[in-house]
C-alpha positions as CSV (number, residue, x, y, z in Angstrom):
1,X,4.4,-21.2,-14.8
2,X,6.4,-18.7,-16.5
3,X,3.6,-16.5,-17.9
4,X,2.4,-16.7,-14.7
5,X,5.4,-15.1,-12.8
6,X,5.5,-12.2,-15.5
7,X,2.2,-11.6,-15.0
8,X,2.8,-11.3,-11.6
9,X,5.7,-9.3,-11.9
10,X,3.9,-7.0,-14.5
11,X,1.2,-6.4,-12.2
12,X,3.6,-5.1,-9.1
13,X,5.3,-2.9,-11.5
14,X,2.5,-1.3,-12.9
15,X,0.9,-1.0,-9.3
16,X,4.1,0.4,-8.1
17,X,4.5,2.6,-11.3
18,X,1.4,4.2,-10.3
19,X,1.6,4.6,-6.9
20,X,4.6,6.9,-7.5
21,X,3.8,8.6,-10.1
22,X,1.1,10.4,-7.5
23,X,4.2,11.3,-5.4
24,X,3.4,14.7,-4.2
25,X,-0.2,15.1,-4.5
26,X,-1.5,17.0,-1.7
27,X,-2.7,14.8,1.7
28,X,-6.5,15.4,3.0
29,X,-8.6,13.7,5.0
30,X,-11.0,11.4,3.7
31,X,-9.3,12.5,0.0
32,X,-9.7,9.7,-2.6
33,X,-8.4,11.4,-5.5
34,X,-5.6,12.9,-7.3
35,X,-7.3,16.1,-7.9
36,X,-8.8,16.0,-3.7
37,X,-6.1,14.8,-2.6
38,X,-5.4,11.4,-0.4
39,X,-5.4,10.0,3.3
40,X,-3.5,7.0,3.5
41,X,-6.0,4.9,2.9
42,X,-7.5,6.7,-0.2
43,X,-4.0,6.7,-2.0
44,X,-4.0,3.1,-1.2
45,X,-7.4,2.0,-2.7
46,X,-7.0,4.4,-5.6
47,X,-3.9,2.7,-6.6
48,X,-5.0,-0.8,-6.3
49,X,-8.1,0.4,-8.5
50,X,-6.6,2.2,-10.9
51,X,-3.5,-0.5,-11.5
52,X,-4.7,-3.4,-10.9
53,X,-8.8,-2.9,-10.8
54,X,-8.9,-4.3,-7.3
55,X,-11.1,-2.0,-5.0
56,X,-10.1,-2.5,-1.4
57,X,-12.3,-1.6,1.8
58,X,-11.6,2.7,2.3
59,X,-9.9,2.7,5.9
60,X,-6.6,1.2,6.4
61,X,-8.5,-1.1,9.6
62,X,-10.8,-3.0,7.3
63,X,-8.2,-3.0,4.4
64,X,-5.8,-5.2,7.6
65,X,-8.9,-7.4,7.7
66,X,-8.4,-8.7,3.6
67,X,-5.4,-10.4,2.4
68,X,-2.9,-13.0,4.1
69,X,-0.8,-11.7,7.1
70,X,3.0,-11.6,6.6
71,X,5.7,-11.6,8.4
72,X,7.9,-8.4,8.1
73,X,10.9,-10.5,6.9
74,X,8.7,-12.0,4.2
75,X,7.7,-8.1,2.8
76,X,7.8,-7.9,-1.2
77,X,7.2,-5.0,-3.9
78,X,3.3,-4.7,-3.6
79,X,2.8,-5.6,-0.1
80,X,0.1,-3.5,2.7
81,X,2.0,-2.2,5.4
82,X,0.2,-1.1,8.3
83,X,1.2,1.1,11.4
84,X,-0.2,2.7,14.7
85,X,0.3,6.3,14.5
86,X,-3.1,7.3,16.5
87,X,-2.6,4.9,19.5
88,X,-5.0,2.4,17.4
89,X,-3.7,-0.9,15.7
90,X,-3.7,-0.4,11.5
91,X,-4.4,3.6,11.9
92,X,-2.0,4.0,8.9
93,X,-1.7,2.0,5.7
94,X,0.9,2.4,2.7
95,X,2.5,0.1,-0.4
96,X,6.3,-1.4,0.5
97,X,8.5,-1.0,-2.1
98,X,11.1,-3.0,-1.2
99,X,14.5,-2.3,0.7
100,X,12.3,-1.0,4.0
101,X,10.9,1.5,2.0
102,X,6.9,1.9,1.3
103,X,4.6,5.0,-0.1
104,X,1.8,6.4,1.4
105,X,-0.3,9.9,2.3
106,X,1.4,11.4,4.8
107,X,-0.2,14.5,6.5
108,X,2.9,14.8,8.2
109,X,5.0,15.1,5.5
110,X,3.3,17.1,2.6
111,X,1.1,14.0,0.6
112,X,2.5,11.3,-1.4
113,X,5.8,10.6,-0.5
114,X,8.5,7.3,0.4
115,X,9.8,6.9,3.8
116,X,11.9,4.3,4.8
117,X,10.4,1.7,7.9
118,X,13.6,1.2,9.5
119,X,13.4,5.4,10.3
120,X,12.7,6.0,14.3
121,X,9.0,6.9,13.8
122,X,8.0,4.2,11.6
123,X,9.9,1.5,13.2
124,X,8.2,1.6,16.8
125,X,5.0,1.9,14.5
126,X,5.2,-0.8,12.8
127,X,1.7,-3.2,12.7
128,X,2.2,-5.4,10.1
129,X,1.7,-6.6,6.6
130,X,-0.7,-8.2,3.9
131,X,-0.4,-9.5,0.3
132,X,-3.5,-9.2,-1.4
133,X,-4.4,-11.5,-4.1
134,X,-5.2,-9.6,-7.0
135,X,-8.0,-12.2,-8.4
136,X,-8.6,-14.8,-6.4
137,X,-10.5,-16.5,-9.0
138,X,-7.5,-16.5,-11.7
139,X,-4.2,-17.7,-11.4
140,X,-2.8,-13.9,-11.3
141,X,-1.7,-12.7,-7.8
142,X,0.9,-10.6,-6.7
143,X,3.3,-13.2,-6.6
């Protein structure tokens, strides 16, 4: 049980490790990669791949559709956060970090970045959440 919780805990680490090590990289539509560039859903995918070799659907609606729903009080490290920023449920997807904060691609705010979800914007947009299992046919997940 305990090699199972530092795997775990490894695994949200190193996914979070990578997510922000990409902070800055430029935001473009449909952008996939570091040297493209990312929408929100690209950074997302490319980070699940490239930590935890987990390839998620490419737009933030079909990534809403995999996982289990969580409640926003139950949000840890490693968690899909979704919002509605083009008057469509799960237009925008990021990674929470913990203490209402989460990364994404933001083409409002120069690429890569952290925001907090408790800010004005992001708290009226605020969809909801999954935890994606990283291997559903191991005893590693996320948790």
């Amino acid at each position: 049980m305990i090699e199972h919780a530092n795997a775990a805990a490894d695994a949200v680490t190193g996914l979070i490790d990578n997510g922000l090590s990409l902070l800055g990289i430029r935001y473009r539509f449909g952008g996939n990669t570091p040297q493209s560039g990312f929408d929100c859903s690209g950074f997302v995918r490319h980070v699940f791949s490239d930590a935890l070799g987990v390839l998620l659907p490419r737009t933030a609606v079909e990534m809403a559709r995999v996982g289990e729903t969580i409640p926003k009080d139950e949000l840890q490290p490693g968690d899909l956060v979704f919002f509605n920023t083009l008057r469509r449920s799960f237009s925008h997807v990021g990674i929470y970090l913990g203490d209402n904060k989460f990364m994404h691609a933001n083409s409002r705010g120069g690429g890569v970045r952290v925001d907090d979800m408790t800010g004005r914007y992001w708290a009226k947009r605020f969809n909801g959440a999954r935890r994606i299992d990283v291997d559903q046919g191991s005893s590693i997940s996320l948790r």
